[in-house]
N, C-alpha and C positions, 0 to 999 in steps of 0.2 A: 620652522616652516619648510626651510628646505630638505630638512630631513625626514619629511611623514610621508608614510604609506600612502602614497594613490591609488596602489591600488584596490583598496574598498571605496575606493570613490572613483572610480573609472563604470562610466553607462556603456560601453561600451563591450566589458566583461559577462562573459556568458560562462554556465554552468549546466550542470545536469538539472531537472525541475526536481529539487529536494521539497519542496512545498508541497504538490501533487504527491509524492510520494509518503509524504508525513500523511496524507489521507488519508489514502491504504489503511496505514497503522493505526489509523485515528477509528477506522471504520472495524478495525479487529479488534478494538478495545472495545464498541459499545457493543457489540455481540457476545461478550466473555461474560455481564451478567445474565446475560439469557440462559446460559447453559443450563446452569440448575432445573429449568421453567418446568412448571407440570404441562404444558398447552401445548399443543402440537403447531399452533398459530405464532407462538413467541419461537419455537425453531425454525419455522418457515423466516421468519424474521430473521432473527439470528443467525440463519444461514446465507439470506441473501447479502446481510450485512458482514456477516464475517467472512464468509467466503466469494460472492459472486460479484461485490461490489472492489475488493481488492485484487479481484482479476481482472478486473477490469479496469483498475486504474493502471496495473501492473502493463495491459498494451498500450495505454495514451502516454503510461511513464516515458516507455522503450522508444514508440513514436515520435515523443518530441522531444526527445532525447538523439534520437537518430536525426532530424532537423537542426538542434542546435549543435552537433557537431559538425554541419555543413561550413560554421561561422571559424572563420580565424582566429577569432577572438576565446574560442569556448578552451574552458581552462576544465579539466577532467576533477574527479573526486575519487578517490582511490576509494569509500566504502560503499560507494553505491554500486554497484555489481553484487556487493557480497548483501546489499540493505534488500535489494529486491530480491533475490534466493531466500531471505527469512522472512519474507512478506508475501512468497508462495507457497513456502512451507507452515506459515499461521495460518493461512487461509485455508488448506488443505488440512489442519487441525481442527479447523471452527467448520469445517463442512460435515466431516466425521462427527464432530460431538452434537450437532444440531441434526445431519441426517439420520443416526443411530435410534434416538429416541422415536423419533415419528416414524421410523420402519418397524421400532417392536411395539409403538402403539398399532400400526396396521395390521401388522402379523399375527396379533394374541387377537 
C-alpha cells in the first residue's frame, strides 16, 4: 500500500485534453469512407467531417490546453505537439481528397 502509484489517483493532476483531441482523429476516420463517394453531397460531408471539423477541434484543443497550463498541477505529454501537427496534416488530406472531386464535377 505504501508502495503504489498516487499518482493516477491524484484529482488534482491535470494534462493536455487527449480526449478532445482523440476527436479530431475520430472525425478523420469517418470521412476516409466518403472518399471513394460518387455524390458531390457525401464530399461536402466528408470534407466538413474530415477536414473542417478537426480544425476545429484543433483551436478548442490548443485553447484549453493553454488554460490548463495555467494550473501547477498540469503535468505535460511529450506527443501531443507532434499528435496535433498530424491532425492538421490529415485534415488538410481529407480536405484535398473531398474538394478535388466536387471541383471536377463542377468544372466538366
Amino acid at each position: 500500500m505504501g508502495g503504489e502509484d498516487t499518482k493516477a489517483e491524484d484529482p488534482t493532476r491535470v494534462g493536455p485534453p487527449i480526449l478532445l483531441l482523440g476527436l479530431g482523429f475520430a472525425s478523420v476516420l469517418v470521412s476516409v469512407p466518403l472518399i471513394p463517394a460518387d455524390s458531390n453531397l457525401l464530399h461536402v460531408l466528408g470534407y466538413v467531417t474530415g477536414a473542417l471539423v478537426p480544425i476545429l477541434v484543433i483551436g478548442l484543443v490548443r485553447r484549453s490546453d493553454i488554460e490548463r497550463r495555467r494550473s501547477p498541477f498540469y503535468e505535460p505529454v511529450r506527443l501531443f505537439a507532434p499528435a496535433l501537427a498530424v491532425l492538421a496534416v490529415l485534415a488538410v488530406i481529407a480536405a484535398g481528397l473531398h474538394v478535388w472531386p466536387v471541383a471536377t464535377g463542377l468544372a466538366s
